[in-house]
Structure formats: C-alpha cells, structure tokens
N, C-alpha and C positions, 0 to 999 in steps of 0.2 A: 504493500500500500504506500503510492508517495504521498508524503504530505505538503507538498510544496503547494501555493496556492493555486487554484486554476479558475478560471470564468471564460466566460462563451467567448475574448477574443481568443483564449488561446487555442481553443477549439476550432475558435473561426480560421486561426492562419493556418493549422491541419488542413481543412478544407472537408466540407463533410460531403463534395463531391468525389473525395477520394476516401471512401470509408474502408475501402478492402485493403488501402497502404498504412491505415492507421497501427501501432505498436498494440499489443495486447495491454499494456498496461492504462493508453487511455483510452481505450475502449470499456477495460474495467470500471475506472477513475470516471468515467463517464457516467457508467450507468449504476456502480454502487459505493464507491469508494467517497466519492465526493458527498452525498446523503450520509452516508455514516459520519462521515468525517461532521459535518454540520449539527446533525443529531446528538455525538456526544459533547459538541458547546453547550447543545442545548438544554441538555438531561442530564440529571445527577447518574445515571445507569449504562451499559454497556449496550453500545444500540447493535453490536453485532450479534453478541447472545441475544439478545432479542426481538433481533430482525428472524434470524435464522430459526429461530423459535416458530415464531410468527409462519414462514413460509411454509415450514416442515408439517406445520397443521394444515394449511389450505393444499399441499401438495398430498398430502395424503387422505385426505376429504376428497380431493377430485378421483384419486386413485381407486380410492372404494364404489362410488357412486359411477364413474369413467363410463359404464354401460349403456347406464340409463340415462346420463345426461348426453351421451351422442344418438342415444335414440330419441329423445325427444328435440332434441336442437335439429337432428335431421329432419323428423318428420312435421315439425312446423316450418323449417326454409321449404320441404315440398309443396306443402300446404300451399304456403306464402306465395310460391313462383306460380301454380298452378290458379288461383285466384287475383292474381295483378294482370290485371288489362294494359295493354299498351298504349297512352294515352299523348293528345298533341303536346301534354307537357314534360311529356319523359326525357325532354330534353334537359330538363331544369338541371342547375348544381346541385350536387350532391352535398351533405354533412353527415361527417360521422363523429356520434355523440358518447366519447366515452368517463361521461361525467354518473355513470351509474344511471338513480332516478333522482338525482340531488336535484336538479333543476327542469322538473315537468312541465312547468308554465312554458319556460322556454323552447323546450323539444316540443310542443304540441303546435307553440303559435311558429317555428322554424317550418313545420310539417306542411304548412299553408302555402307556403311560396316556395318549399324545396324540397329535393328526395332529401330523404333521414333514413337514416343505418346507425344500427346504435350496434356499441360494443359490450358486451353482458358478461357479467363473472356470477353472477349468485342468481336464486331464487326470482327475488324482488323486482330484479333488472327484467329479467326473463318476463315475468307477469304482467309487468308496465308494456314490453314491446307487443307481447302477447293482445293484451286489453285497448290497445290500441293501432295494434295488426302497422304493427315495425317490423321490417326487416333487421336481423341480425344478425353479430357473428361474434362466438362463444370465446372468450378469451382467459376461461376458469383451467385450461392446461398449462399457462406459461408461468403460473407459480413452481411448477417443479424444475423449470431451467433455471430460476435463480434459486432457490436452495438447493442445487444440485454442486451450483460452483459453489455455493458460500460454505459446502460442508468440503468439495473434492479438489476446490482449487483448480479447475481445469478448464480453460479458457473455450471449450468447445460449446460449453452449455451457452456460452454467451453468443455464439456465433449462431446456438441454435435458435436462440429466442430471439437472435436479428434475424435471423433469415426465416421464423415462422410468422412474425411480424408483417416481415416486407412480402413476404408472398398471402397473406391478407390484404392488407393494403393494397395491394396490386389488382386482386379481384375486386374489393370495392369500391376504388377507384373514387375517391371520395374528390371534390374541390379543397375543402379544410375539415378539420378533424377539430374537435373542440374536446377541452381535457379539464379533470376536475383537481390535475396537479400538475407539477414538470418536474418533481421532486424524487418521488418511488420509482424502483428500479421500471418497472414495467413501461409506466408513463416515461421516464424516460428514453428508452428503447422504442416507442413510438414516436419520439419527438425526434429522436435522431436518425429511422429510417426514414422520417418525413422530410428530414433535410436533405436528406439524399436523394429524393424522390420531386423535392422542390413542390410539395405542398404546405401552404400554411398553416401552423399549430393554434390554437387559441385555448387560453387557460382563464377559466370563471373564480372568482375568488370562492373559496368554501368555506373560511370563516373570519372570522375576528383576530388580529394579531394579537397573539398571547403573550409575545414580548417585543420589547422595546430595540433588543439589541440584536436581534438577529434574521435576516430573511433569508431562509432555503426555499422558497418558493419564485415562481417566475424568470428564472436565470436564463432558460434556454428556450423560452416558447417565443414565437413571434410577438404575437399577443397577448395583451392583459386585461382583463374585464375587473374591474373592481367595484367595491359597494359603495365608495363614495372618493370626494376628491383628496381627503384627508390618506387613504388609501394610495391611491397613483401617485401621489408626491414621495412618500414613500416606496412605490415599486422605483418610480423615474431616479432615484437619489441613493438606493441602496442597491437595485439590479442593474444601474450603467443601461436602464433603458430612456429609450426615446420617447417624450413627451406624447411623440404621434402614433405610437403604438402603444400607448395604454389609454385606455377606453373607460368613463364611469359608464356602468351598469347601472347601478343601482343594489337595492336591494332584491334577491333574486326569486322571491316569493311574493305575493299580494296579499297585502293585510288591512285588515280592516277594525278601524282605533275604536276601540270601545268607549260610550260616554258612561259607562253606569259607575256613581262616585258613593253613593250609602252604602251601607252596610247589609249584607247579605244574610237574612235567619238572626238579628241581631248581635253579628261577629263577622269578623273579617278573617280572610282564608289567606294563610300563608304558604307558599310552595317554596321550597329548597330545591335549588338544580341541580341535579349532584354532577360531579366532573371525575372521569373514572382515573387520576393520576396514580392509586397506587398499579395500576397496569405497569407503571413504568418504574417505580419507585413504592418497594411494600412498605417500608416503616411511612408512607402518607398515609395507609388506610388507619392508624389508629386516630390519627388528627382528624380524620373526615366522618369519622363517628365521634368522638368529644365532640365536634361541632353540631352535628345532627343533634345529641341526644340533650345540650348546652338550651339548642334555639327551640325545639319540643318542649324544655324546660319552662323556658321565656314564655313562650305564647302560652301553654298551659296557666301561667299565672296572673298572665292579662287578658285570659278568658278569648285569647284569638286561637281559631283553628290551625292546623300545622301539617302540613302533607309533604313529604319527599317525593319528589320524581326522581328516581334511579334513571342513570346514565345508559344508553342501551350498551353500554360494555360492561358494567356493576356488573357483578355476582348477588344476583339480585336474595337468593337463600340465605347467603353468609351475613349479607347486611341485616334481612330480615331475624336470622336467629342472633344478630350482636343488638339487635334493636326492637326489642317485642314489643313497645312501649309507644312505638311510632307508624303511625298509618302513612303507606306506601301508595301510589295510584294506581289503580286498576291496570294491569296489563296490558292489557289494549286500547289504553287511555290517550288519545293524540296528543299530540302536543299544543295544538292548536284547541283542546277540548281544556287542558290545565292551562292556558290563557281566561278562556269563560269564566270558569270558575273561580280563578283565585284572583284576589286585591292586591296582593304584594308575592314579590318574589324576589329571591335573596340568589346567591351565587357568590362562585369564587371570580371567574373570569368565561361563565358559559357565554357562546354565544347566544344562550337561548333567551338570558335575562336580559341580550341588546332588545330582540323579536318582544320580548314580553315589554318591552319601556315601548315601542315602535305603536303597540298596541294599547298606550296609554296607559298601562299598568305602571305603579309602585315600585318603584327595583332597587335593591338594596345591595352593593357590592362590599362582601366580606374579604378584608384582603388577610386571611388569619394564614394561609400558608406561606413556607418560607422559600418566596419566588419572585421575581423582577417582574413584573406584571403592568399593565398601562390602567392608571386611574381613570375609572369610567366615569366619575361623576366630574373632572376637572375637562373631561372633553365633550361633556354632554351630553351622553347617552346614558345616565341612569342619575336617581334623585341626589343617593349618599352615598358614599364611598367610606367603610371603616376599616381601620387594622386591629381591634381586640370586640368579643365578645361585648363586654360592657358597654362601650357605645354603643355598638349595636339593638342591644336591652334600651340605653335612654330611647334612641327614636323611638322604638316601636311603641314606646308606655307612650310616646306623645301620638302615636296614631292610635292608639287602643282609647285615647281619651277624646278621642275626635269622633265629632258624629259625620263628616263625613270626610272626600281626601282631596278634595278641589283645592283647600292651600297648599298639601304637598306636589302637587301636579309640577310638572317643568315644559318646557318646551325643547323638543326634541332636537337634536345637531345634526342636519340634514349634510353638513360638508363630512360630517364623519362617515353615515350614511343615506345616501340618496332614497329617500321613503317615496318619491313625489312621481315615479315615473311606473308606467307598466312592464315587467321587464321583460315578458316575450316580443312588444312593438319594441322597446329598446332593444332589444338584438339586433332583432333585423336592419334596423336605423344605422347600429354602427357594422354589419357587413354588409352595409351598402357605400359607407364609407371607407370602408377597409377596400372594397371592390373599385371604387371610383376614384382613389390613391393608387391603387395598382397599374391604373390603364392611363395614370398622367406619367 
C-alpha cells in the first residue's frame, strides 16, 4: 500500500485512456487503497479488518442465494425484453442509476424524458425496478472480487471486476451513469471504467457531512449534485473541483412542513435517532445506551413521551434486551410516519434530524460523543445544539412547560440545504445543463 498522497490529477496524467498501461499498484490505490487510507483518518478503527469483514459477508450471501438470484434476475430481463415495444422515442439517452432506491423521486421523474437502467445489489433495489418495470442489471457478484484480493492479494480479482464492469457497461450503453458514491471500491471501479469508456459519472450527495475535516467523497466523479450551496463550496474547495461541475440539487426527497405546534394527547412525543457508530467502534455502544436510557429518564419526569428509532444497522435485540424500559418504533415504522408523530427529535449528527427540522419539527443536537462533528444549530438547520446531558434536560423542562412550540420554531438554512426546489424537475434542469456545456 503506498501512502504517498494521490488525487485525480495524478490519475489524470496516467491517462485513464490508457488503463491497461497502468502499474498494479495504482490500479489498487485507485480503487481500494486510497478509501482505506481516508477511512482510517476518519475512524478510531481499522477500516481494512472491517472492510474485508464487510465484503466476506455480502460475498458469501451472494454465494449461497447465487441460484436463485440469476434465476430470477434472468427471468425478469426476459420478461422485460419481451414486453418493451419499440417506440419513436427509443432513441432517447440513456441513464444508469446506480444510486440503489436512495433517490426514487429522481429515477421516476428521469424515467419521463429518458431510458433508465438501474444497477441493483439487494432485495429493495430489485423490487423498486420490478414495481416500476426498470430494466436492470445485477451487480450483487462483484462483492467477491474485492474480498477476494483484500484477503489473496492478487491483483487478478481487480482486473476481474474491471473487466466484469466494463463488459456491462458496454451492453448498456448508458449516456451517464449516476452514482450514490465515488468512494467504495465498486463505485469506484465504475467511475474508472467510465473514464475509459469517456462517459460521464455523476454523484448525488447521500448525506450530511459528519465532519468538518475530511472529504472522501467526490474526488473522481465528473459531477457533483449537492443538497445545498453550503455543500458545493465545500466539494469546489476540498475536491480541487470546478465550480461548473458541481451542481445544487437540493434536497433529494419532497417534504412536506408540518404546521401542527400543540400538544398531542396532552404530551409531547420525543424521538431519538439513533446512529449505528458502535458498527465501527464497540466501546461507542455503551455511550449510546447511557444516552438513550439518561433522555427516557428526562422525558419520563417531565411527563413527555420518549421513543427510539433504531438505526437500520442497530442490532435492534441487543438494544432492546440492554433497554426494556424504552419503547422502540414499530418495525415497519417509516420514517416519514416518526416525522407525524413526534414534536421533537434529538440526535447525534443523523441526517434524519436535518429531514425532521426541514419538516418543521423541534431538533435537538446532542453533541455527547467524542467526535469532531459540525454544529447544526450554528448553521441553521436545527433549534439547539448541546454537548452534556444536562442542558439538554434544561430545554426540554422549558418545552415540557410550554403549551405550545411556535416560540421555539427557527427558520430553516436553505444555503445549507436547498428545501425550495423539486428534485426530480431539478435533475433534469441540471442534465440539461450539463448536456448544453458539453456541445459549447
């Protein structure tokens, strides 16, 4: 592994027209070395024990199941082929969406004015394309060419998963390819056959900067969609990108602010967000229950309701048996349904408490773990920002004493992120722009 530093010009004067002269070592350094290397800046923990972790399970999930998910990925692309008429607009560009289902607004209103091919790894992916009769194509086998090198060391897996890439690619023949990272080995490996191939990449931001000091994200994609301007000043100033290829988005979902400010059942309903950090770092999980069991506490005594939303990474069992005292939300519970119901919402740095402030809610930012984190109430997007428990406790006694929450309301920081636009007509808007810079 070298650690010298590298960014996309050093890649760039490689030439990534000439990918088959490139040295094995940055080919690695390309698609895994440099991720890790940024990873363990960013984590108290070993990102390669835990990358390789990580793939060894999805590699071997696919292995098990390998049967049945090529029979049914086959027999819905027959389906598929057999039920597409040939129509005056099959001419259109193509996009391929391999951003999962994170951004369905987008992929639906894209679906209007262009062929869509989505790239699928799980279940989810699969049932979105399915439910809305997308073509696809399965890319839940290329987890075992990278734990295959990260355990063998053998530079052959990496050649396999460019050239199982690019020989996709090549069948579907996409205009641009839009990506929900440029970071993970895989995403990478797509962004770098893509340069080869001289289509352009485009990457949707997927959340909230967690910290202040570090971006692995956006280095190597053409593009950048961000949630607001606050956003792209930072992609334009830490990624050495160009002003004209980072694009606000906005926010990538559509929401809708709720006015209701009394009190619900004569009590106000608190949600905790949880954020799964002991995944990466175990001695977090005991901090993340003192906390839970701390603010259960609180609200129990100022007569407010109290519900944890478990993170969908949480071990949702282990929390439940360290926590029997604390109502958890239904299972099946959207996230968008623990908006409705609840008044205030607490967190460490979830994205979810920005969505829940966006929505008018109460957001309370606990800054109690020990982590460089960006103050959400100093840039706008949530009421209070605290670093101990005890504050914490004062507000709330002054909302538990409030009949209703119209004094604590704020007005939300639209440069942090863009709440004002629809973000499937903003796609399109800016690859129209992106198309109409290419042809000057």
């Amino acid at each position: 592994m070298n650690k010298k530093n590298r960014n996309l010009s050093y890649y760039n004067k490689l030439g990534f027209d000439n990918l088959h002269s490139w040295k094995e070592e940055d080919i690695s350094n390309f698609l895994i070395w440099d991720f890790m290397e940024d990873m363990n800046k960013m984590n108290n923990y070993n990102a390669q024990s835990f990358f390789t972790n990580s793939f060894r399970i999805a590699a071997q999930k696919y292995k098990k199941y390998k049967v049945i998910i090529d029979l049914i990925d086959n027999a819905y692309n027959k389906f598929f082929s057999l039920k597409v008429v040939k129509k005056k607009n099959s001419a259109r560009k193509k996009i391929l969406f391999n951003v999962a289902t994170n951004f369905p607004l987008i992929i639906l209103e894209t679906k209007k004015s262009y062929s869509v091919e989505m790239a699928v790894k799980g279940k989810t992916d699969r049932l979105f394309a399915a439910e809305n009769f997308i073509k696809y194509t399965s890319y839940t086998n290329l987890n075992q060419f990278i734990y295959n090198y990260l355990i063998k060391r053998d530079k052959h897996y990496l050649y396999k998963l460019l050239n199982d890439i690019e020989r996709k690619i090549k069948r579907i023949k996409p205009d641009y390819i839009v990506l929900r990272n440029d970071f993970f080995p895989i995403e990478r490996a797509m962004v770098l056959v893509s340069k080869k191939l001289r289509i352009p990449t485009i990457i949707i931001q997927h959340g909230v900067f967690q910290s202040v000091s570090l971006l692995i994200d956006g280095k190597v994609a053409d593009y950048i969609l961000t949630w607001g301007q606050y956003s792209k000043d930072l992609y334009v100033k830490k990624c050495d990108k160009k002003s004209k290829n980072v694009y606000v988005l906005g926010h990538p979902y559509l929401i809708e602010k709720s006015e209701v400010s009394s009190k619900k059942n004569k009590y106000y309903i608190v949600y905790y967000l949880g954020q799964n950090f002991e995944r990466y770092n175990k001695n977090l999980l005991d901090i993340k229950i003192k906390t839970i069991k701390e603010i259960n506490k609180i609200c129990n005594k100022l007569g407010i309701k109290f519900i944890y939303r478990p993170h969908p990474g949480d071990n949702r069992k282990t929390l439940e048996s360290k926590l029997p005292k604390v109502s958890f939300t239904p299972r099946k519970e959207k996230l968008t349904e623990s908006f409705e119901k609840g008044d205030i919402f607490i967190s460490f740095t979830s994205t979810s408490l920005i969505e829940a402030a966006i929505y008018s809610k109460i957001c309370l930012q606990l800054m109690n773990f020990e982590s460089k984190v960006i103050n959400f109430e100093k840039l706008g997007i949530c009421n209070k920002s605290f670093q101990t428990i005890e504050e914490l406790e004062d507000y709330l006694t002054k909302i538990a004493n409030s009949p209703n929450l119209d004094k604590f309301r704020i007005k939300f920081n639209n440069n942090y992120i863009e709440t004002r636009y629809n973000p499937g007509r903003r796609f399109l808007e800016i690859l129209n722009d992106i198309e109409e810079n290419k042809e000057k």
